[in-house]
GUKEFI-413773 format. One record per residue (C-alpha): residue in three letters; x, y, z. Coordinates in pm, 1 decimal. Example, Ala and Ser with C-alpha at 12.3 -4.5 7.8 and 13.67 -1.06 7.14 Angstrom:
<torza rest="Ala" c1="1230.0" c2="-450.0" c3="780.0"/>
<torza rest="Ser" c1="1367.0" c2="-106.0" c3="714.0"/>
***
This chain:
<torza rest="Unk" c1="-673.0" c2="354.5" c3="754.4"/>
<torza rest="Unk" c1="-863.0" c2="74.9" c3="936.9"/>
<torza rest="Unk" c1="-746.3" c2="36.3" c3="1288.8"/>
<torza rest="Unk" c1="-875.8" c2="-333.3" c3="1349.8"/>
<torza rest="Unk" c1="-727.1" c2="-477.4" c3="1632.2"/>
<torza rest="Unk" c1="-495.0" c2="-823.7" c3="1602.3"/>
<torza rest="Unk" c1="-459.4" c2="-1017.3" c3="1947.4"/>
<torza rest="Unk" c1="-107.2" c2="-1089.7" c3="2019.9"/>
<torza rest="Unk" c1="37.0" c2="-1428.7" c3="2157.3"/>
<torza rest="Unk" c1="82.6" c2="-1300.5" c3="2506.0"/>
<torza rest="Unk" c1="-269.6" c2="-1164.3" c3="2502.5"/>
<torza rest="Unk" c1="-195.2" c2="-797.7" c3="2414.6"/>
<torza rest="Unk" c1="-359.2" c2="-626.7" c3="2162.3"/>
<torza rest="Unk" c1="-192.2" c2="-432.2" c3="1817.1"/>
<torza rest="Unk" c1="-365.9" c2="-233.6" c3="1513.6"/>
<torza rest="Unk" c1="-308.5" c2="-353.3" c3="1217.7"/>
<torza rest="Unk" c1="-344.4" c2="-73.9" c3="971.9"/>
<torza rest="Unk" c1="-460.2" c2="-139.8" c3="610.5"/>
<torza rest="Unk" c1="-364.6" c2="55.0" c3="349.6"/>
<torza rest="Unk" c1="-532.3" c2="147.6" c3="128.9"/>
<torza rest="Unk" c1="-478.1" c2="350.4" c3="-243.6"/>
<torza rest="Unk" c1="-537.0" c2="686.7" c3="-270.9"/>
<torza rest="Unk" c1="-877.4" c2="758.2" c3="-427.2"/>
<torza rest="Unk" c1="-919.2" c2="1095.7" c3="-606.5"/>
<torza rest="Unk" c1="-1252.1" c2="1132.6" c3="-528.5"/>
<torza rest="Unk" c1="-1181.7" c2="1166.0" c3="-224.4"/>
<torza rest="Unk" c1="-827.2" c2="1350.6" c3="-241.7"/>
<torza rest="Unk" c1="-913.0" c2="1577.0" c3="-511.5"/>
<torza rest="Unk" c1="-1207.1" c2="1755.8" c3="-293.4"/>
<torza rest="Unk" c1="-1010.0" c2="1720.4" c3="40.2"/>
<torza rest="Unk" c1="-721.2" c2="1938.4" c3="-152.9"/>
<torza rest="Unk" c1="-971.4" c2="2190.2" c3="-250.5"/>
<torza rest="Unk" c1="-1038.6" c2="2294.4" c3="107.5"/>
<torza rest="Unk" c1="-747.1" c2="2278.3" c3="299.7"/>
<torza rest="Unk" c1="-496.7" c2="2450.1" c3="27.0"/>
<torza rest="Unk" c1="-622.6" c2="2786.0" c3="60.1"/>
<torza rest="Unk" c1="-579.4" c2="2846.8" c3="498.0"/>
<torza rest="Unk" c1="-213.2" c2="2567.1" c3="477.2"/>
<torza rest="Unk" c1="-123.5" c2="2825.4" c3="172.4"/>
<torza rest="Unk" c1="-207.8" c2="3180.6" c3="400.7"/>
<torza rest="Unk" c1="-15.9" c2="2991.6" c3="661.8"/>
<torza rest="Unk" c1="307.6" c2="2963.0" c3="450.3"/>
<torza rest="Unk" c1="318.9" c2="3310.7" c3="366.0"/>
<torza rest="Unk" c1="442.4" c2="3424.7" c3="709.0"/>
<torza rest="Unk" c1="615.7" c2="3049.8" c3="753.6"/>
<torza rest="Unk" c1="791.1" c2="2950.6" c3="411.1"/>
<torza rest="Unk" c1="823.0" c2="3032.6" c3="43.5"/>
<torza rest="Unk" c1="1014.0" c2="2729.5" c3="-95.1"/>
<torza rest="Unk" c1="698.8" c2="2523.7" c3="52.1"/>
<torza rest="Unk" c1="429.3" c2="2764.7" c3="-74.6"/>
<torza rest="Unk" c1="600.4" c2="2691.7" c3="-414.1"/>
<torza rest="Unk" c1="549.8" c2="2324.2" c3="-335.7"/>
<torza rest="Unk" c1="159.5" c2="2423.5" c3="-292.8"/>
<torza rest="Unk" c1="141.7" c2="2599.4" c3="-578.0"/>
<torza rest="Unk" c1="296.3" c2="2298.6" c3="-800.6"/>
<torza rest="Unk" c1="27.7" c2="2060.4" c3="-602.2"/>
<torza rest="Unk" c1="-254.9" c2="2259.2" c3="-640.8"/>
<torza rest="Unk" c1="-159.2" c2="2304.8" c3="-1019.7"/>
<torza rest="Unk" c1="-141.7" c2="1875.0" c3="-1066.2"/>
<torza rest="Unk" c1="-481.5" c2="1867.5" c3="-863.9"/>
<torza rest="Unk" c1="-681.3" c2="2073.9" c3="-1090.4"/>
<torza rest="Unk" c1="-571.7" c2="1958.3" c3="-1378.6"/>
<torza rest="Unk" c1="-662.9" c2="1559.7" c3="-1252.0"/>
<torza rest="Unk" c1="-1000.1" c2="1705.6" c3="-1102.0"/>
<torza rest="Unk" c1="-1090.1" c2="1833.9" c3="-1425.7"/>
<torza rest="Unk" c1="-951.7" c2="1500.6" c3="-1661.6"/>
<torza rest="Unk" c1="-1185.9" c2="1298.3" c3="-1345.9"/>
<torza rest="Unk" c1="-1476.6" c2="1550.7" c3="-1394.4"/>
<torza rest="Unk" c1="-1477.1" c2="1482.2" c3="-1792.5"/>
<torza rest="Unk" c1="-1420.9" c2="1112.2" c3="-1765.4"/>
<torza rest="Unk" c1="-1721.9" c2="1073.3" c3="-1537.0"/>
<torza rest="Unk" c1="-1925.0" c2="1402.8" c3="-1597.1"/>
<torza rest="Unk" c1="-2336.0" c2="1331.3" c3="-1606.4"/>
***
C-alpha cells in the first residue's frame, strides 16, 4: 500500500491507500519464508488452520513452478 496523504477541507490530513494487485513475484517468495515458523505455530494452536496451510502452500508451489517455467533464463 501507498500511504500518500490527501488534505481534507477543514485542513486535516487522511491516507489514501492504493491498492494495488497481488504480484507473484513478490507473494510467491514471501510464502516461502513465513509458512514454515506460522505452520510450527499451528501445531500447538490449530489443526483445521494448519490444513488451510497445507492447501496454500500446495497452490503456491505449483504457481511458483508454472511462473519459474514461463519466465525461466
Amino acid at each position: 500500500m501507498d500511504f500518500c496523504l490527501n488534505k481534507n477541507d477543514d485542513g486535516t490530513f487522511s491516507t489514501n491507500p492504493f491498492p494495488h494487485a497481488a504480484d507473484i513475484r513478490f507473494i510467491s517468495p514471501t510464502l516461502l519464508f513465513t509458512n514454515k515458523p506460522y505452520r510450527l505455530w499451528l501445531q500447538r494452536i490449530d489443526e483445521n488452520l494448519r490444513k488451510l496451510l497445507d492447501w496454500i502452500e500446495r497452490v503456491n508451489t505449483a504457481l511458483y513452478r508454472q511462473f519459474d517455467e514461463i519466465y525461466d533464463g
